[in-house]
C-alpha positions in Angstrom: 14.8 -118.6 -8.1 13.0 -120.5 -5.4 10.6 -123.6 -5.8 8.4 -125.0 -3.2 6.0 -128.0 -4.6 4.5 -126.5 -7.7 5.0 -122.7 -6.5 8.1 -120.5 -7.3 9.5 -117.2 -6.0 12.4 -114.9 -6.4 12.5 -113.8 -2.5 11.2 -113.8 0.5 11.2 -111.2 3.8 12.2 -112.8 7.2 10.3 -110.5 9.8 11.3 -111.1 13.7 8.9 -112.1 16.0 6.9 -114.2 12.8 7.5 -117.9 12.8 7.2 -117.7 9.0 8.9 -116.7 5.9 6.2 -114.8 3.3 6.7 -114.9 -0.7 5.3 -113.1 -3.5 4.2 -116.0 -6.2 5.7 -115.3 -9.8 4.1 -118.8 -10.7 1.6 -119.2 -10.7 -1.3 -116.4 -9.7 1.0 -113.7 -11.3 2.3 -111.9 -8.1 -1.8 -112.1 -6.9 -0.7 -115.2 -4.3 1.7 -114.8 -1.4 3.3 -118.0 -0.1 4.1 -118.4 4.1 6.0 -121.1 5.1 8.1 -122.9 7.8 10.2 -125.8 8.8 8.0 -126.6 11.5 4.7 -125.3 11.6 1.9 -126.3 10.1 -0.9 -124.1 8.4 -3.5 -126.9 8.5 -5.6 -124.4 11.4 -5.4 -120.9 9.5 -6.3 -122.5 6.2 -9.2 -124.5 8.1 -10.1 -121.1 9.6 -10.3 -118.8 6.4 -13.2 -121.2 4.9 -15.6 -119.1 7.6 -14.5 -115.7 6.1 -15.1 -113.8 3.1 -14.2 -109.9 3.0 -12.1 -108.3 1.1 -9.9 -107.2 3.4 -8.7 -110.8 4.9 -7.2 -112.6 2.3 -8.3 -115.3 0.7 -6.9 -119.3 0.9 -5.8 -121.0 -2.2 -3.8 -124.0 -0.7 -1.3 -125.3 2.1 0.2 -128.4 2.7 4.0 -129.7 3.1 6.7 -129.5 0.1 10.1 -129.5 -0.8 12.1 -126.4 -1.2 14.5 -125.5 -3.7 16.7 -122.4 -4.2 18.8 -122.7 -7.9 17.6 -126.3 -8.0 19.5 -126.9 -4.7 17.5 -128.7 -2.3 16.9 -126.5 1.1 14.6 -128.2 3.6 11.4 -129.4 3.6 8.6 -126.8 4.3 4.7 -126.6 5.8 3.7 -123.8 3.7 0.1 -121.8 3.2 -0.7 -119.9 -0.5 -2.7 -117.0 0.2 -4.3 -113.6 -1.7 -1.2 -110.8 -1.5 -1.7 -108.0 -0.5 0.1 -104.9 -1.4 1.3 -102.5 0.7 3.4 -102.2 4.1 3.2 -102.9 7.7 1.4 -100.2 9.5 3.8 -99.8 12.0 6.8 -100.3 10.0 5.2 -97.7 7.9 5.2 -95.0 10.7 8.3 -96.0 11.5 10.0 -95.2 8.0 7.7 -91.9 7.8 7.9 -90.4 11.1 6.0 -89.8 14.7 2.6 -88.2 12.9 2.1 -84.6 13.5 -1.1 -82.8 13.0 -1.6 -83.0 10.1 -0.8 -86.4 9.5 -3.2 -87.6 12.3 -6.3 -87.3 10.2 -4.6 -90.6 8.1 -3.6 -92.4 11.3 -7.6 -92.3 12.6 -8.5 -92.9 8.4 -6.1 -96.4 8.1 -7.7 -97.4 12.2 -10.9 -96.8 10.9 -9.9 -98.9 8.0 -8.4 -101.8 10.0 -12.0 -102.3 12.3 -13.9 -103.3 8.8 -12.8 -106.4 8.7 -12.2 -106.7 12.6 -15.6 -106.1 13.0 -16.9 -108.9 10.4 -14.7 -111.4 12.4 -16.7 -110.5 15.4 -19.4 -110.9 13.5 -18.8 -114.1 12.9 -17.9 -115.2 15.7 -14.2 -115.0 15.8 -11.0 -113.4 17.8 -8.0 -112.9 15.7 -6.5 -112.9 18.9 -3.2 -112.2 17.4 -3.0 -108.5 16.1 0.6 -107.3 16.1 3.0 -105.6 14.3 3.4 -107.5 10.5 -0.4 -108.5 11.0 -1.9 -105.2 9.5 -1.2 -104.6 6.0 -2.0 -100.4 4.8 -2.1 -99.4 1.3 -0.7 -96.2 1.5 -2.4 -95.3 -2.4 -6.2 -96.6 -1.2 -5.7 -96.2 2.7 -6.7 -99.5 3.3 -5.4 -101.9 5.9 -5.4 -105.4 5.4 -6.1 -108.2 8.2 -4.0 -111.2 7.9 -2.5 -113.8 9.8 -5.0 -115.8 11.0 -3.6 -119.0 12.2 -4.0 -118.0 16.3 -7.8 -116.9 15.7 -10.2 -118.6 18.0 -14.3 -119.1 19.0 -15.0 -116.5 21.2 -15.0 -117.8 24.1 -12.2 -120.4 23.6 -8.9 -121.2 24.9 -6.0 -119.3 23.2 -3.7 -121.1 20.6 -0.7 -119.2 21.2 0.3 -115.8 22.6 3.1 -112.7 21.7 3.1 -111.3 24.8 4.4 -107.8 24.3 1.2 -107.7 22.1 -1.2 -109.4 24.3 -3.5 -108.2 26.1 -3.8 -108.8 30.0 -6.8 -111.6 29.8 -4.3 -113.5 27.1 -1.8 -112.9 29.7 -3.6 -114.3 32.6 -4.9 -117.8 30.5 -1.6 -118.4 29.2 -0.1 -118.2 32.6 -3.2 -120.5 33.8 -2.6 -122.6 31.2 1.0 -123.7 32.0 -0.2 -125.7 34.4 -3.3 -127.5 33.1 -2.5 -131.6 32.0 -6.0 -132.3 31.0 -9.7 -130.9 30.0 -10.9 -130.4 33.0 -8.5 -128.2 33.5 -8.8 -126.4 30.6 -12.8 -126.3 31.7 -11.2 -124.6 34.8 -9.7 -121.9 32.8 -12.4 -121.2 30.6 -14.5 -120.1 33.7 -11.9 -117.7 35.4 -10.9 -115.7 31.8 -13.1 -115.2 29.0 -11.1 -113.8 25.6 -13.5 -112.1 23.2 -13.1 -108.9 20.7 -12.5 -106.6 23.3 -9.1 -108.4 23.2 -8.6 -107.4 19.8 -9.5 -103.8 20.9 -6.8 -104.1 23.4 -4.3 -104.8 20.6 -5.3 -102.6 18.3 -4.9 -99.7 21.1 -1.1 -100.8 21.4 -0.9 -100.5 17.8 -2.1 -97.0 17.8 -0.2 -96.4 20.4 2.9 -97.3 18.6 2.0 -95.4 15.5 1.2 -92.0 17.1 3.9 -91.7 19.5 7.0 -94.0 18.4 7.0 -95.8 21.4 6.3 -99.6 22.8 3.5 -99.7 25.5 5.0 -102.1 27.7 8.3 -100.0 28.1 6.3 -96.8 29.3 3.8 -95.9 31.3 3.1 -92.6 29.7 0.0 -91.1 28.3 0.5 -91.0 24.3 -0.4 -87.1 24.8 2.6 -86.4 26.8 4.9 -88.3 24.1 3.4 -86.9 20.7 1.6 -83.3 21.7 -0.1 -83.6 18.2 -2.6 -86.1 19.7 -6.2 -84.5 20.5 -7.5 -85.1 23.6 -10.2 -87.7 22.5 -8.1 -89.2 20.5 -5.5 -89.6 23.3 -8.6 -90.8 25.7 -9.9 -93.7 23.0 -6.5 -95.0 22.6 -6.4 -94.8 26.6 -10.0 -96.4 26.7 -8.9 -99.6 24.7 -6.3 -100.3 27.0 -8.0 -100.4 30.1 -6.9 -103.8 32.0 -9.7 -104.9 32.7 -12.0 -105.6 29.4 -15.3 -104.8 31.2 -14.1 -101.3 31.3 -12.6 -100.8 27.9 -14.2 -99.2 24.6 -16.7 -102.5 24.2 -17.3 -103.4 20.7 -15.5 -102.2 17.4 -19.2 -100.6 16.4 -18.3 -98.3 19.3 -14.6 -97.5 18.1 -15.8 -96.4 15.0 -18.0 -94.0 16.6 -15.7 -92.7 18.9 -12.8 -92.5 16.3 -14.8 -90.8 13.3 -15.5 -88.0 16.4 -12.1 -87.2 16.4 -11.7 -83.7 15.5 
């Protein structure tokens, strides 16, 4: 058994690429409260964050701070942590990878747990807000309702903004280009500088969530081919294979604009 402050546990999953280990709560909240935490990273920006937002599919905050861990009353380390709604299910991509390159048939649920993901996408636009950070772990499908979860939301920024942090093999190019731009800016006015040459907005997290499909429907990571999805996974329909190929246009005046507009294009999918 783990304890951490006032919190206890009785595992926790390690994913790579995450900067955090995640929790189920057994006490308290009943197995309803996930726990994140690090030896080094704060949560005090995603908690701050998560006050703007209320939808049910981004999960709610319930506390963060810094505490003392314990596994079998043995002292660990000392740990930033975040205590947050849980949300059941599995990692859409680690999902697809358990079940299989979709064929045909199984198409019609890809486009339904998309479709699924841009609800509460499209309220953080609404609001204001890139996550800015969509990537494998970050997308959370429950396979029995069909709905995806939005979590992670400790890199979400103003649009507008300078970025917080990047994962490049899931960034898209304008992350790419300020985060390059940014490696050499000392002070504001050079972050001024930068604001005026790249602008990140939601058609980033369109960009993202177009190498996520990608992933999903053929297998494969973006960045290590060039290749249509179509010519990976023959299953694809042709407008499917075209709004997957429409979000991740490189330059974000010519991709699929707005989420409004995905859902349009996706639900014409046939």
């Amino acid at each position: 058994m783990f304890k951490l402050g006032k919190y206890r546990f009785e595992s926790f999953k390690y994913r790579p690429g995450h900067r955090a280990n995640y929790a189920v709560l057994t006490q308290p909240g009943n197995r309803e409260w996930g726990v994140k935490y690090s030896p080094t990273y704060s949560y005090f920006n995603e908690y701050d964050v998560l006050k703007y937002f209320s939808h049910p599919q981004i999960p709610k905050r319930y506390d963060f701070g810094r505490d003392e861990l314990f596994e079998n009353d043995k002292f660990v380390l000392n740990e930033h942590f975040i205590v947050l709604q849980n949300f059941e299910g599995e990692d859409l991509i680690e999902y697809y990878k358990q079940k299989g390159v979709p064929d045909s048939g199984e198409i019609e649920n890809v486009i339904k747990y998309i479709s699924s993901a841009t609800e509460p996408l499209q309220y953080l636009h609404s609001k204001g807000y890139v996550h800015a950070d969509i990537k494998p772990g970050h997308l959370i499908l429950n396979p029995g309702t069909g709905t995806v979860g939005l979590i992670d939301l400790e890199l979400a920024v103003k649009t507008g903004e300078l970025i917080k942090g990047v994962t490049i093999e899931y960034a898209s190019p304008e992350q790419k280009q300020m985060n390059n731009l940014l490696k050499d800016v000392t002070d504001a006015k050079g972050e001024k500088t930068v604001l005026k040459q790249v602008k990140i907005d939601g058609r980033t997290d369109l960009y993202t969530i177009g190498l996520i499909l990608y992933e999903v429907l053929t297998g494969k990571i973006r960045a290590e081919t060039a290749r249509q999805p179509i010519e990976i996974n023959n299953a694809i329909p042709q407008k499917l294979n075209e709004i997957i190929l429409g979000l991740l246009e490189e330059a974000s005046s010519n991709r699929i604009p707005s989420v409004e507009k995905l859902k349009d294009e996706l639900a014409s999918v046939v």
